[in-house]
N, C-alpha and C positions, 0 to 999 in steps of 0.2 A: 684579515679579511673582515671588508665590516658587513651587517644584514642586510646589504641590500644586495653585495655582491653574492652571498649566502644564497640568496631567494632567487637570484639569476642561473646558479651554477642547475644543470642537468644532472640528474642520477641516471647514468644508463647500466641497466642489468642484463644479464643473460642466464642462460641454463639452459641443457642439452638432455634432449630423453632420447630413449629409444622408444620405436615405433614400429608397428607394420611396414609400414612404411622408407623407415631409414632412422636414422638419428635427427631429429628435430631442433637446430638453434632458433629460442626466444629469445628477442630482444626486446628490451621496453626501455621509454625512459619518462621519469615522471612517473612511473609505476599504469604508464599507457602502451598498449603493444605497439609496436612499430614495425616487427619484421619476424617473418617465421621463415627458418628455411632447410628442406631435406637435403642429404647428403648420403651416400650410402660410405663415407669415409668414418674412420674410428673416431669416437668421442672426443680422444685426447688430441689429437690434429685437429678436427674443429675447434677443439676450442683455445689450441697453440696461434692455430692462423687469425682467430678471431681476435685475438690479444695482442699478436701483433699491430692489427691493422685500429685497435680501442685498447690498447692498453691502459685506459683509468676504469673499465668497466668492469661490475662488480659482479662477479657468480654470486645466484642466489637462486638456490630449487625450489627453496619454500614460496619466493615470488610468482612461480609460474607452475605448481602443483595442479591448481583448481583448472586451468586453459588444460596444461595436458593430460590430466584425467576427464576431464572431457572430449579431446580429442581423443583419444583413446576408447572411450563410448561410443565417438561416433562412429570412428574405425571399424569399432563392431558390431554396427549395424542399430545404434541407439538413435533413438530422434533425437536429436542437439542442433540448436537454430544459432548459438554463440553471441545471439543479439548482448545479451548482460558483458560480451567484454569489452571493456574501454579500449579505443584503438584511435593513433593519433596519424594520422595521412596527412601533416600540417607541412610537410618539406617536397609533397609531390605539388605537380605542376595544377592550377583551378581546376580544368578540364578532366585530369586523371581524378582528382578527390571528389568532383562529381560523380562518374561513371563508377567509383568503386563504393560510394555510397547509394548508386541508384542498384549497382549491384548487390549489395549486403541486405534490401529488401525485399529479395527474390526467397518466396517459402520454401523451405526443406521439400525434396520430393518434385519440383516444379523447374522447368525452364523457361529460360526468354532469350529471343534472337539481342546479336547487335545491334541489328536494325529498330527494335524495340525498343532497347535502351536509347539510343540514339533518338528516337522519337520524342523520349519521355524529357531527353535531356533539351526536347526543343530544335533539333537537326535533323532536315529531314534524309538526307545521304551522308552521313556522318559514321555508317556500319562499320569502314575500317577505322576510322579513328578511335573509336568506341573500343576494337580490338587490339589496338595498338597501347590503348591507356590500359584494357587487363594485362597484359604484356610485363605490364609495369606491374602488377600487384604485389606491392612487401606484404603481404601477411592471407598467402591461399589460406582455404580452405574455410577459416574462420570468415572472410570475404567471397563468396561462395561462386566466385570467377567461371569454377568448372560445369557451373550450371547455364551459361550463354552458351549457345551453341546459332548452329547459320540457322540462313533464312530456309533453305532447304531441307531443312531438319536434322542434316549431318553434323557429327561432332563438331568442327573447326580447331581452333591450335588450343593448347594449352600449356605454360609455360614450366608445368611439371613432367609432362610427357603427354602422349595422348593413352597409352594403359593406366597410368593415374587419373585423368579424364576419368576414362572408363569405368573404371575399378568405384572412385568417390560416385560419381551416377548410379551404379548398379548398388550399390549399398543404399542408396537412397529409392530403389526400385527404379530406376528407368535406364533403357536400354536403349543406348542411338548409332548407329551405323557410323564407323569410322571411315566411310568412304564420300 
């Protein structure tokens, strides 16, 4: 291999915590998050299936220590805004890496509708598209997705559940009607 093929190849990693939550797979690659995702299945099946489907990809805890000890903070009720982690949304669609970057600048503690985002993003009826691109989000929680909620004030969907919703809201102090 010569160094330019070198400098082309991706590094992608992973490593699996346990969580309030469930069992957490990190993925990065470039040492930039890409994808987080809960499970309530055993560590070693996550990360059988995962290897399957990335068999060059490399476990490494020590990579993703500092992300899930702060997740883990915030879990329990620590302010963590997650801004300082590098995150790479370069394989979603323009439209979703907008909305998930308009979303990521929503303060800890705070909401904004669809419709809000969708404004900011320049659309003025674009609410469900807006919801359809969080839909898409590889990496909740650190992208703070669970903080858009409707125009009406009610939760709306969330692609971890809607008591995850709920649960990541009320840790952060607010409390919205699942109805």
């Amino acid at each position: 291999m010569n160094i330019k093929e070198s400098r082309q190849m991706s590094i992608l990693k992973f490593a699996i915590f346990d969580s309030s939550l469930g069992n957490i797979l990190f993925v990065s690659k470039d040492d930039a998050l890409i994808n987080i995702r809960i499970f309530n299945d055993d560590a070693s099946f996550i990360k059988n299936r995962f290897l399957l489907k990335e068999p060059d990809a490399v476990e490494s805890i020590k990579s993703f220590m500092n992300i899930a000890n702060q997740l883990d903070a915030f879990l329990k009720g620590e302010r963590i805004d997650f801004h300082e982690i590098h995150v790479n949304l370069s394989n979603l669609p323009d439209f979703t890496q907008r909305v998930l970057k308009e979303t990521r600048k929503i303060p800890y503690g705070e909401v904004r509708t669809y419709g809000f985002i969708s404004k900011r993003l320049g659309y003025k009826n674009a609410a469900r598209a807006v919801g359809q691109a969080l839909k898409k989000n590889p990496i909740p929680i650190i992208i703070p997705c669970h903080r858009v909620i409707r125009e009406d004030c009610s939760i709306g969907g969330y692609s971890l559940g809607i008591n995850i919703k709920q649960r990541l809201l009320a840790i952060e102090g607010i409390k919205i009607s699942s109805e």
